[in-house]
PATOR-472124 format. One record per residue (C-alpha): residue in three letters; y negated, z negated, x. Coordinates in Angstrom, 2 decimals, decimal comma, m for minus. Each point is the difference from the previous one (the first is absolute). Last residue first. Layout:
<lumdos>
lumdo res: ALA north: Y up: Z east: X
...
</lumdos>
This chain:
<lumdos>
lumdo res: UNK north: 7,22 up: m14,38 east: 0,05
lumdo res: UNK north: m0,85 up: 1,65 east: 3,59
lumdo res: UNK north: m2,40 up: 2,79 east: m0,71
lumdo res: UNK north: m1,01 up: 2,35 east: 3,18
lumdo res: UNK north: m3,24 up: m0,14 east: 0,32
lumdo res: UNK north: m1,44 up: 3,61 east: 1,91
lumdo res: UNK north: m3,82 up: 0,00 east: 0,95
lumdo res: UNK north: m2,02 up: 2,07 east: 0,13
lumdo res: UNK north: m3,75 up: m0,41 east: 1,65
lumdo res: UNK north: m3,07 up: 2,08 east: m0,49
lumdo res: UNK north: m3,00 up: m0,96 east: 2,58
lumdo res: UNK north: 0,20 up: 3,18 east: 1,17
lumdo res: UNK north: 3,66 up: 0,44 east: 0,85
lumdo res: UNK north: 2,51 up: m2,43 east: m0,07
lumdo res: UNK north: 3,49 up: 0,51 east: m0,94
lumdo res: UNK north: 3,70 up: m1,55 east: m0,31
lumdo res: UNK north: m1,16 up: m3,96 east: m0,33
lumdo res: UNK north: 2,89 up: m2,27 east: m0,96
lumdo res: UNK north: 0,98 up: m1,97 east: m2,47
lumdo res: UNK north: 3,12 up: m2,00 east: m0,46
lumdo res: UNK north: m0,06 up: m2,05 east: m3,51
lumdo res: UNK north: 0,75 up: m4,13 east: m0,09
lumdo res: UNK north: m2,72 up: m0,35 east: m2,79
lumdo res: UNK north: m2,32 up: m2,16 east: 2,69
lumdo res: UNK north: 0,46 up: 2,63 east: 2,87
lumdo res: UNK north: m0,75 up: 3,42 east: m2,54
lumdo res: UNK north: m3,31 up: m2,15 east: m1,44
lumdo res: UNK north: m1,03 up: m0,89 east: 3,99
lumdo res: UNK north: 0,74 up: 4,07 east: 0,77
lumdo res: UNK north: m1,81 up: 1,31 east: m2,65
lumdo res: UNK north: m2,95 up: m2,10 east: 0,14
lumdo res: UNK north: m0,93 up: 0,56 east: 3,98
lumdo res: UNK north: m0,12 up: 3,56 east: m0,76
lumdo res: UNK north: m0,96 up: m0,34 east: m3,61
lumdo res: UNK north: m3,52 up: m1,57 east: 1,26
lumdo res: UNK north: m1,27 up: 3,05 east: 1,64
lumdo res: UNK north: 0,40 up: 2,12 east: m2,90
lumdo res: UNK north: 0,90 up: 3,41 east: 0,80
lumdo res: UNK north: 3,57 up: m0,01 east: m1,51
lumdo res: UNK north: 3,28 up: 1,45 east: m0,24
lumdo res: UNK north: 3,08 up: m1,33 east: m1,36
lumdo res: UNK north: 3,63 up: 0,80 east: 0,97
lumdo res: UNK north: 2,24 up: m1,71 east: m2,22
lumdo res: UNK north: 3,85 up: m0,05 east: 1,27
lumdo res: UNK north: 2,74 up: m0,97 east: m2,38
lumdo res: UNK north: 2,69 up: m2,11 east: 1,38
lumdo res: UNK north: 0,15 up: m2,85 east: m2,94
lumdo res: UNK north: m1,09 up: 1,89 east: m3,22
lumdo res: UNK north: m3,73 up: 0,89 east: m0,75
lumdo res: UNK north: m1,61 up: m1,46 east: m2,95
lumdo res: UNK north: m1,78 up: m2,69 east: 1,38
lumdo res: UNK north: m0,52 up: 1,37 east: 3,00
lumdo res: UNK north: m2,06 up: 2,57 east: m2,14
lumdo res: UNK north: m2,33 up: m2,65 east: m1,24
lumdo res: UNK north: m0,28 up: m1,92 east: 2,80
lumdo res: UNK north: m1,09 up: 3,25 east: 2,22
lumdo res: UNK north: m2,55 up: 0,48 east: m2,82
lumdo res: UNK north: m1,49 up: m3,64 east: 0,46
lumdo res: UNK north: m0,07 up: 0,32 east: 4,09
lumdo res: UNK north: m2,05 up: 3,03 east: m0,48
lumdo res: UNK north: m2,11 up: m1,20 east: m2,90
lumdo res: UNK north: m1,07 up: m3,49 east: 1,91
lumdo res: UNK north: m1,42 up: 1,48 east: 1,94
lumdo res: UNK north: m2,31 up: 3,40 east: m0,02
lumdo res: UNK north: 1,39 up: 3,69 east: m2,09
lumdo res: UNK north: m0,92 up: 2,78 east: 2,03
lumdo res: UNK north: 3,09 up: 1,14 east: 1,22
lumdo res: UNK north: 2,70 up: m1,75 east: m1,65
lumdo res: UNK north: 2,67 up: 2,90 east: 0,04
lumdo res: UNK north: 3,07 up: m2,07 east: m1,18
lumdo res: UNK north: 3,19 up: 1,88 east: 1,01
lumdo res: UNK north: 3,63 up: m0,42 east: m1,12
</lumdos>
């Protein structure tokens, strides 16, 4: 699944990525991109305290995606 979160500011980043977590089963791997400052530290605290891997796969310009991988 990807979440293209460009443009949006925290919290809705972190909040979308909750919301498709939510409804992904155990394995699945989100990728979610965002330009939001913020999300890059937020993503990968919120993906630590639910017990998810996450990882960062690209950086370019200030736009950073990263890839969660869901562990329910």
């Amino acid at each position: 699944m990807n979440l293209d979160c460009t443009g949006q500011r925290c919290p809705q980043p972190v909040v979308n990525l909750a919301r498709a977590a939510k409804a992904a089963a155990a394995g699945a791997i989100i990728r979610i991109t965002t330009d939001d400052p913020a999300a890059a530290i937020d993503i990968p605290a919120w993906s630590r305290m639910r017990g998810h891997q996450c990882m960062v796969i690209a950086e370019t310009d200030g736009v950073v995606t990263h890839a969660v991988t869901i562990q329910h």
